[in-house]
N, C-alpha and C positions, 0 to 999 in steps of 0.2 A: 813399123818403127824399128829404127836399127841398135844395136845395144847399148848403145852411146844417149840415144834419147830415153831410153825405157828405165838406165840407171841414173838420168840424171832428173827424169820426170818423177819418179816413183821413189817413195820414202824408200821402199824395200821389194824383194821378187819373193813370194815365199814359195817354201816349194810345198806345204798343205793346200795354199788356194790355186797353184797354178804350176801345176807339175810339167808338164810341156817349156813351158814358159823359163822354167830355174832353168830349165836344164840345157836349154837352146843360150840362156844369156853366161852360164856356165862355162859355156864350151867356147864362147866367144869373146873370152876378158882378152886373153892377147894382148894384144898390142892397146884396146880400150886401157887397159889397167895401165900399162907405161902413159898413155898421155894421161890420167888421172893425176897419175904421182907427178909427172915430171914439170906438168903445164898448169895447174891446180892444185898442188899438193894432198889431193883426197888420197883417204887410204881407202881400201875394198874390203869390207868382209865377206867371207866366203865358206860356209859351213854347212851343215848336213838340212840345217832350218832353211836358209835363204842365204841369197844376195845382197849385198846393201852397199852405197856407196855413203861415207860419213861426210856429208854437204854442209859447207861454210863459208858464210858471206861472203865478200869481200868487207860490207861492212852492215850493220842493223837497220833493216829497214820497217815503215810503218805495218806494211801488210805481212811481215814474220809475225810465227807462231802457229798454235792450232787454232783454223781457223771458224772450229766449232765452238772453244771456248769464248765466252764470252765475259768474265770475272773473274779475277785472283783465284778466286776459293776455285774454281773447277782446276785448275793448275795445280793446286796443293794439294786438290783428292784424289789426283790422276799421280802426281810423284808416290804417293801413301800406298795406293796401290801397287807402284810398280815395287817398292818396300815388301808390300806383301808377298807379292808374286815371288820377291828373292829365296824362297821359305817352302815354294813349291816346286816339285818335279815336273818335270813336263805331262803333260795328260794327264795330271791329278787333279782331281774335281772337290770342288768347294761350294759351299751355299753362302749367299747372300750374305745374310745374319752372321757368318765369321768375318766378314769383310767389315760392316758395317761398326762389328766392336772393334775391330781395329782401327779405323778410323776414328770413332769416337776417342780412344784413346791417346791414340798420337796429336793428335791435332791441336797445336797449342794456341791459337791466336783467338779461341772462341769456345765455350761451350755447345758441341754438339748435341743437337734435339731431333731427333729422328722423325720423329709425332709433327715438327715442325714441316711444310710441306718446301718451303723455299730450298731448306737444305737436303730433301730427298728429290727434287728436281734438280739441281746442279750435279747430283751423285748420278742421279740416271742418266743425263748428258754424259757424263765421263764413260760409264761403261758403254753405252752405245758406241759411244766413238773406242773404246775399246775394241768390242766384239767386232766393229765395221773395218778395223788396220788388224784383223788377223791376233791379238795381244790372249784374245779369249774366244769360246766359244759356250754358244747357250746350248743345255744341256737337255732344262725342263723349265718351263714356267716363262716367264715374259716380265721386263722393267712395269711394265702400267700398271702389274699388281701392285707392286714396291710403291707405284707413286700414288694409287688409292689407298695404299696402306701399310703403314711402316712396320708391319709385321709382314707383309707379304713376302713369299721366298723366292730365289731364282738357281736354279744350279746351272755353275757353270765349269770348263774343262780350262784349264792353265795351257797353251797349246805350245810354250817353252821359248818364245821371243819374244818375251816382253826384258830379258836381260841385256838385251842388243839396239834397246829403243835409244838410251841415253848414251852419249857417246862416251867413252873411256879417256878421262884428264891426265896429263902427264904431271901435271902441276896441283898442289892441294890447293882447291878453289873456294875454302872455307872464308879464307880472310877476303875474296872477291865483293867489291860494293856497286856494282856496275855491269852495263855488258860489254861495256867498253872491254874491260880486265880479260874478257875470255877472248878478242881480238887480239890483243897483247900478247895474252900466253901461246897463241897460236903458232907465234912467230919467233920464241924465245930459242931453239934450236939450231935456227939460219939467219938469225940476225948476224952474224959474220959475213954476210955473202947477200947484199941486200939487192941485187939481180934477181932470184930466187924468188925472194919475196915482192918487189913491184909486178915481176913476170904471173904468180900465181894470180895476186890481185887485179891484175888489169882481164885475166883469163874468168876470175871468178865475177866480176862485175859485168864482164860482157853475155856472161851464159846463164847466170844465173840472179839479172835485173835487168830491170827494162834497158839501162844502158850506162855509159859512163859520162858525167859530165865534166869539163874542165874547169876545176876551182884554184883555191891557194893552196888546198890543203893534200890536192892529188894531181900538182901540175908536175910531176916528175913519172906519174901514172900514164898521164895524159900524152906526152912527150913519149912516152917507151910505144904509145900505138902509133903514133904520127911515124916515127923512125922504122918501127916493124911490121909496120902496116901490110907489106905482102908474104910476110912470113905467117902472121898470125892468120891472114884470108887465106893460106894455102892449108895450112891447120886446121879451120874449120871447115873450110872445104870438101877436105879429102874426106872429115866424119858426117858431115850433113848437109842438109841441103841449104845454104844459106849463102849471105851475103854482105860482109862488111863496110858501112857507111861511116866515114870520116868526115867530121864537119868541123868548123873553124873552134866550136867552145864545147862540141860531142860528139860521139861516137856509139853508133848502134847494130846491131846483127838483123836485118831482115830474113825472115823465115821464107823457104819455098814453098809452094802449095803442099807438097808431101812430108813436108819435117812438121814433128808433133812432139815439138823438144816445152813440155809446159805450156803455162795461162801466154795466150798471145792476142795482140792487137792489130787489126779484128776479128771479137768471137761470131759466131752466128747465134745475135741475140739483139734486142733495141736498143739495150745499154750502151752494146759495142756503138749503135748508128750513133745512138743521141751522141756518146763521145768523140766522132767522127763530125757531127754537125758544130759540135762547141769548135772544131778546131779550125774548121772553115772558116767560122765569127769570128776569129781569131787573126785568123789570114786573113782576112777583109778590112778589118779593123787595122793592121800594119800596113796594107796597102793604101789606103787611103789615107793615114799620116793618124789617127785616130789614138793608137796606139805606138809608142815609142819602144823597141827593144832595147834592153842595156847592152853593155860592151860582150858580154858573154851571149845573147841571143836569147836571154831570157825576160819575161814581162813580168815590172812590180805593179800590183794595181788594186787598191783598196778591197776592204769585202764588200764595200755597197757597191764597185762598181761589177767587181768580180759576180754578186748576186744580180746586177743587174744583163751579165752575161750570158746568163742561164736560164733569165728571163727572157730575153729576145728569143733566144733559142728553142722555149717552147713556144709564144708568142706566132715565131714564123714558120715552122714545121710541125707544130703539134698536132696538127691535122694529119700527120702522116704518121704518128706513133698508135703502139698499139692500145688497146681499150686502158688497160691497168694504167700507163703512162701518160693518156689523156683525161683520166678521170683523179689524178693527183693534186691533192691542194697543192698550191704555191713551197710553203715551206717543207711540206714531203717531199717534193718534187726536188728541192735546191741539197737537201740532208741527200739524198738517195745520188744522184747523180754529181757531188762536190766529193761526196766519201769514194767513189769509183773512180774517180779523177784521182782524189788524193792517194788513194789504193795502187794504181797503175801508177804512180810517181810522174804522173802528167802535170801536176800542181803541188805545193808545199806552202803551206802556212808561214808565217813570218809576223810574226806579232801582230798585228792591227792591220796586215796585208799577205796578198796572194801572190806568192813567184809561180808565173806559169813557166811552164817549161817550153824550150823550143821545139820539142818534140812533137807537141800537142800541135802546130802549125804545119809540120812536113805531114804529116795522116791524117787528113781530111775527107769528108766525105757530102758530097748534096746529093739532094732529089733530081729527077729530069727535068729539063726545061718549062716542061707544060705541067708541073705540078701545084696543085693550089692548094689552101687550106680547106679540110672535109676532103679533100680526095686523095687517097691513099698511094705513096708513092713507093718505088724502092730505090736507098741509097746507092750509088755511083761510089765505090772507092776510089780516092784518087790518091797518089803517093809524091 
């Protein structure tokens, strides 16, 4: 990976887990940091802990976030911590049970019960995911005590970046009601110069989402890639191994086999296939007049029929997935593979109906020719 992928793939470089690694991406901001700033407006931190690049939408999407949390409250116990940590030195060590009063304390939306076991599992979620991004390290003792028993201890080491996790507001974002409001402030600097700002965002949609679509609301977005379309292929070019797709209502960046710039489509996984096979259904279904595209290239189409899309799809290749994905009831099968859909922005909800996306029709993938159901095949990607 070149340092262009590993800063834009990776929250952060620490230089405690991966000393080689700081110090190679270190030496190599260069010219990385000017297309940061100039093409994306990120800033770089750069200090004795780690590397980090401050990564920002273009705009909110469904699969942002950690995506270990699962509930409000693990969010809230994870900010409390980082509260706490404000308080500590770096490499100075704390137990459990000081954490744990502190939280009870601050936490205003509920009465904390420790003895309760709900809320010492969301707490042991957070630290795990703590200690696994580097924010801590365990010292003595293990979370499974804690979650057998709310007297159980953990020590652990403050490792001195957990001050660098949230990023620093120019704006007091107290009176924010929205995440809208932190897209807004983003741009409160160079809104005199609104080049700057389409230029960041059409750069930030393309690297860091599945892609850009043409709508009402980002048709002067859409317009700056049609126009700069070989400025910007020469720009990513020269950093990765990729490839810029223009199409009539979007635009996408195809990966080379060697760029490992984030989650791509496809993984080597059945999930990837089976989302490869939906998209085929898809292509067949427009081929055959079955399904109508709107003006933009995109499909509106009920959830019965959208569920009944899903259903063919195991119906005629299920034979070919693996044990776990053949052995799925109906309704697991539809929750598990709609939310992957919806996760890669291949689909989107729309009240009472499904907008597929056109993307989901260009990456397709089937079985061989002589494939049947009960006999196991492997997918063909076709582009």
């Amino acid at each position: 990976m070149n340092t262009l992928e590993i800063l834009l793939s990776r929250r952060w470089v620490l230089k405690s887990r991966d000393k080689e690694l700081y110090y190679q991406v270190k030496d190599q901001l260069g010219e990385v940091k000017k297309f940061l700033m100039e093409k994306m407006g990120y800033q770089v931190i750069v200090n004795p802990y780690l590397v980090k690049v401050e990564k920002i939408p273009a705009k909110a999407e469904c699969w942002m976030g950690i995506q270990e949390f699962t509930e409000p409250v693990e969010y809230a116990f994870f900010c409390l911590i980082l509260m706490f940590l404000e308080n500590k030195e770096a490499e100075e060590q704390f137990v459990l049970s000081e954490l744990t009063e502190y939280v009870q304390g601050q936490y205003q939306e509920e009465q904390i019960d420790w003895t309760v076991y709900r809320f010492r599992r969301h707490l042991i979620k957070v630290m795990k995911y703590c200690v696994s991004v580097g924010i801590l390290e365990v010292d003595d003792g293990s979370e499974e005590g804690f979650a057998r028993d709310y007297s159980g201890e953990v020590l652990y080491q403050n490792t001195g970046v957990s001050r660098f996790f949230m990023r620093n507001f120019t704006q007091n974002i107290m009176d924010y009601s929205s995440h809208r409001d932190f897209l807004k402030g983003e741009w409160i600097d160079v809104d005199e110069d609104r080049g700057i700002v389409r230029r960041q965002r059409v750069y930030r949609s393309l690297l860091m989402s599945m892609g850009l679509y043409r709508t009402e609301e980002n048709e002067e977005d859409f317009a700056y890639v049609r126009n700069y379309r070989n400025m910007i292929q020469g720009d990513l070019e020269e950093r990765l191994s990729c490839e810029l797709q223009v199409y009539r209502s979007s635009a996408y960046l195809i990966l080379g086999e060697d760029c490992r710039l984030g989650r791509c489509l496809p993984e080597e996984n059945m999930l990837s296939d089976i989302v490869l096979l939906c998209g085929q259904l898809v292509r067949e279904r427009v081929e055959s007049g079955s399904c109508k595209p709107e003006g933009d290239e995109s499909i509106l189409m009920s959830r019965e029929a959208f569920r009944g899309l899903l259903e063919e799809c195991r119906d005629r290749f299920g034979g070919g997935f693996i044990k776990s994905y053949r052995e799925m009831v109906t309704e697991e099968f539809y929750r598990e593979i709609s939310s992957c859909l919806k996760t890669l922005e291949l689909v989107e909800d729309r009240g009472e109906d499904v907008l597929i996306r056109p993307v989901l029709g260009r990456l397709t993938g089937k079985y061989p020719d002589d494939f049947s159901p009960g006999k196991k095949g492997r997918n063909t990607n076709e582009h």
